[in-house]
PAPAMAR-551251 format. One record per residue: residue in three letters; x negated, y negated, z negated of N, C-alpha, C in turn. Coordinates in steps of 0.2 Angstrom, whole numbers, padded with zeros to 4 digits, always signed. Each point is the difference from the previous one (the first is absolute). Layout:
// PAPAMAR-551251
ALAXYZXYZXYZ ...
This chain:
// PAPAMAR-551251
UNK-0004+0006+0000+0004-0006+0000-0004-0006+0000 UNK+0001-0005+0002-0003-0006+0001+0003-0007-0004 UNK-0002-0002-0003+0005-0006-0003-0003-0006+0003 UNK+0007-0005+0001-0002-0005+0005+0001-0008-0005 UNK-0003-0006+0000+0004-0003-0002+0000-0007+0003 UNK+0004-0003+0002+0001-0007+0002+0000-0006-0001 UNK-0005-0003+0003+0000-0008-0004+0000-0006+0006 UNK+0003-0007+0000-0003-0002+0004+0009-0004+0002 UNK+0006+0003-0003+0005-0002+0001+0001-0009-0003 UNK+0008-0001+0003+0001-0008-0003+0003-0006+0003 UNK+0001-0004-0001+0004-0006+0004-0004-0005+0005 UNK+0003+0002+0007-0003-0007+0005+0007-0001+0004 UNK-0004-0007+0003+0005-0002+0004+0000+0000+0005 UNK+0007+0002+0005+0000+0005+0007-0007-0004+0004 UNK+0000+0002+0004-0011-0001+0003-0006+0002-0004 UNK+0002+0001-0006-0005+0002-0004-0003+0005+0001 UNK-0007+0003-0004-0002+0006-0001-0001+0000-0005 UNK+0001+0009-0002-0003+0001-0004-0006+0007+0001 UNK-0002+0004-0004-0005+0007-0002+0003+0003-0004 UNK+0002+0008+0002+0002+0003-0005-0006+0006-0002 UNK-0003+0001-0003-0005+0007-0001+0004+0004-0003 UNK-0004+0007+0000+0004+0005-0003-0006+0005+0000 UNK-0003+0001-0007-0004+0006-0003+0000+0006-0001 UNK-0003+0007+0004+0002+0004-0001-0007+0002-0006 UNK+0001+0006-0001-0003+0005-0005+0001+0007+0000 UNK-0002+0003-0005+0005+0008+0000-0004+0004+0006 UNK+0004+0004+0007-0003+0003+0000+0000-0002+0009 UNK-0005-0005-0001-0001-0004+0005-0002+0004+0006 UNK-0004+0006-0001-0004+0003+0006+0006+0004+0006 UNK+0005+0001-0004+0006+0003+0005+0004-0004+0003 UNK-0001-0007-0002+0005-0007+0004-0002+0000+0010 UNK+0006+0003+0003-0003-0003+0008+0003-0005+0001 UNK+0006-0002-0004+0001-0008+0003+0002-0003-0004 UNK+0001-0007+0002+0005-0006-0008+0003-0003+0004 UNK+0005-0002-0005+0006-0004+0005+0004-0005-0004 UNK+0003-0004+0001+0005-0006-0003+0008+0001+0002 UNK+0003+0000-0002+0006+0001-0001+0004-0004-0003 UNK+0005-0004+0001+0006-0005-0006+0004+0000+0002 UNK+0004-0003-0007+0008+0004+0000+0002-0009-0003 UNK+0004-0002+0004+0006-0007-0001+0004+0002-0004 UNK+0003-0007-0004+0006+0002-0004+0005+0005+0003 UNK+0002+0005-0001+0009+0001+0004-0003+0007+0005 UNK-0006-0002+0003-0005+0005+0005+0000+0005-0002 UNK-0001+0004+0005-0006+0007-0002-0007-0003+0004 UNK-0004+0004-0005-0006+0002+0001-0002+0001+0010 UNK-0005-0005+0001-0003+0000+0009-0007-0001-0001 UNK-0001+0004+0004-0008+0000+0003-0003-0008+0001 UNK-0005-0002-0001-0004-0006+0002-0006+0003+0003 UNK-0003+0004-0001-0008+0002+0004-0002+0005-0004 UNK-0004+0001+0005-0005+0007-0005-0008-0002+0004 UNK-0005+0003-0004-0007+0001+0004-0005+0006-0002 UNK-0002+0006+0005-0002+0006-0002-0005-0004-0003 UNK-0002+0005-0005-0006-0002-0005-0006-0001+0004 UNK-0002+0006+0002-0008+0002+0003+0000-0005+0009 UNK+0006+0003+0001-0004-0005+0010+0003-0008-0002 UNK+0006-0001-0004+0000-0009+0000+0008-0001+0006 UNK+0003+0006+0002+0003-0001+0006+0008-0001-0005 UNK+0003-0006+0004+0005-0004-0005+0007-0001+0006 UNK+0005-0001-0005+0009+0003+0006+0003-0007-0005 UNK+0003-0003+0003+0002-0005-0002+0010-0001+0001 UNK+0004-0001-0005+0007-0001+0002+0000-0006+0006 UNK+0005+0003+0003+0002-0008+0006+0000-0006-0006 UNK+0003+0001-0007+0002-0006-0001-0005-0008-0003 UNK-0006+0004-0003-0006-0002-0002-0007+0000+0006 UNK+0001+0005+0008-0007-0001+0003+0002-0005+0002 UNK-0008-0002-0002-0004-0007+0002+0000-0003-0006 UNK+0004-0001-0005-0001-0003-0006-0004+0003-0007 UNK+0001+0005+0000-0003+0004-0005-0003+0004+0004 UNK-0008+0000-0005-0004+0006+0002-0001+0001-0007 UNK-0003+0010+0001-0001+0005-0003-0007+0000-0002 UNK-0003+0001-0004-0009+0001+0001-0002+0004-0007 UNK-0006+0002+0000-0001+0007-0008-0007-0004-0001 UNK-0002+0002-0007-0007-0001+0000-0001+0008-0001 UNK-0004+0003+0003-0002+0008-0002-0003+0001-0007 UNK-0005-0005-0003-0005+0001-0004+0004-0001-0006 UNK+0006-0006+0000+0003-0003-0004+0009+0004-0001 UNK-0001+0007+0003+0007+0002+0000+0004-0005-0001 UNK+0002-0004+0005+0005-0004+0000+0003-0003+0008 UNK+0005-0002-0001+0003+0000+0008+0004-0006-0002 UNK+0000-0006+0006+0002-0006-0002+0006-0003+0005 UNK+0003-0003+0001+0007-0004+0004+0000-0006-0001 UNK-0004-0001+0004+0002-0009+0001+0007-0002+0005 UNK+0002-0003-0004+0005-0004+0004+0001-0006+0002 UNK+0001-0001+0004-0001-0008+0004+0007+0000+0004 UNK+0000-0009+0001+0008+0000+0004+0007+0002-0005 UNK-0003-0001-0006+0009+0002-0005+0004-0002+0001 UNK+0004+0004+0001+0008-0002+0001+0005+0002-0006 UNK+0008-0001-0001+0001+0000-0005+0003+0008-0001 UNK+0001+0002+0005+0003+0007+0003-0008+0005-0002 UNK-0005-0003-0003-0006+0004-0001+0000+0000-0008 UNK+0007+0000-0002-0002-0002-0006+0004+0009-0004 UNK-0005+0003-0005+0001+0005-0003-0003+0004-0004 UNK+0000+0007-0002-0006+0000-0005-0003+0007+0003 UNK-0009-0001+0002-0001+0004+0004-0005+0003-0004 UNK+0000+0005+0004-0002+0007-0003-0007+0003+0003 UNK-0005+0002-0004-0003+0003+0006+0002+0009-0001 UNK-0006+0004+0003+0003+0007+0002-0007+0003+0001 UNK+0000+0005+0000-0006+0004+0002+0004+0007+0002 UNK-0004+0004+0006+0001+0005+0002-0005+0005+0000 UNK-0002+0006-0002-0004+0005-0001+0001+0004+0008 UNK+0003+0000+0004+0001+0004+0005+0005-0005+0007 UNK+0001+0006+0002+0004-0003+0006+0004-0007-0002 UNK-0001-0005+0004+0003-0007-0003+0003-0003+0005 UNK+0005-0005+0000+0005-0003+0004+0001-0007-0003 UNK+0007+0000+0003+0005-0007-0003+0005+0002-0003 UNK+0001+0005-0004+0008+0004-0004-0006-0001-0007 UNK+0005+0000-0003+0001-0002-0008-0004+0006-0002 UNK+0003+0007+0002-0002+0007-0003-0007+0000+0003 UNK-0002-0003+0004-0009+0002+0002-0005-0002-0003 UNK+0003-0004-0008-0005+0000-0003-0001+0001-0007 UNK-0001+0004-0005-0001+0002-0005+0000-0002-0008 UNK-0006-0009+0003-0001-0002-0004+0005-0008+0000 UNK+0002-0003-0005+0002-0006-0001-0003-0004-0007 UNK-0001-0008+0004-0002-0003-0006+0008-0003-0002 UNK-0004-0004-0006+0009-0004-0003+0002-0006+0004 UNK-0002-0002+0004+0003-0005+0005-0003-0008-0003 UNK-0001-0004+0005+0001-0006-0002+0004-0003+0003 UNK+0002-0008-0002+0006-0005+0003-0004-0003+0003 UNK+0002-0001+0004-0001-0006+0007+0007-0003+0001 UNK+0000-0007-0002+0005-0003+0000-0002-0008+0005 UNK+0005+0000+0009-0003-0007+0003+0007-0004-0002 UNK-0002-0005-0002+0006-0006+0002-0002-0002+0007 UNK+0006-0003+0002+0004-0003+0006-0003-0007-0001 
């Protein structure tokens, strides 16, 4: 198991950015990829991106490419989400995720979850 944990959430205002990181630990050496995930008030849970650990190769939702990018530091077990261009519909509490195996954009593809942070953009 891998414990993950998220920092980096918070209040801006719609154009703004922010950084979200999210630390892994545990059992680091079986992770093949990390991904972000946020769920709106009312929402279910949607895919934001993921990035295979080892080759760096990143899948982006229509609704964030080009605005957010995905990046890990290998050394530092940690996978990072910047987001730029906020708008007020990016507002949620996002999650990261890790998968030990076969990986995707469904919720079930990943095993591990952090406790989520807020991301909150004003209009």
């Amino acid at each position: 198991q891998v414990q993950l944990v998220e920092s980096g959430g918070g209040l801006v205002q719609a154009g703004g950015s922010l950084r979200l990181s999210c630390a892994a630990s545990g059992r680091t050496f079986s992770r093949a990829a990390m991904a972000w995930f946020r769920q709106a008030p009312g929402k279910e849970r949607e895919f934001v991106t993921y990035i295979h650990w080892s080759s760096g190769a990143t899948l982006y939702a229509d609704s964030v490419s080009g605005r957010f990018t995905i990046s890990r530091d290998i050394a530092k077990n940690t996978v990072y989400l910047q987001m730029n261009m906020l708008k007020p519909e990016d507002t949620a509490v996002y999650y990261c995720a890790a998968a030990s195996g076969q990986y995707g954009v469904r919720i079930s593809d990943y095993g591990s979850w952090g406790q989520g942070t807020q991301v909150t953009v004003s209009s």
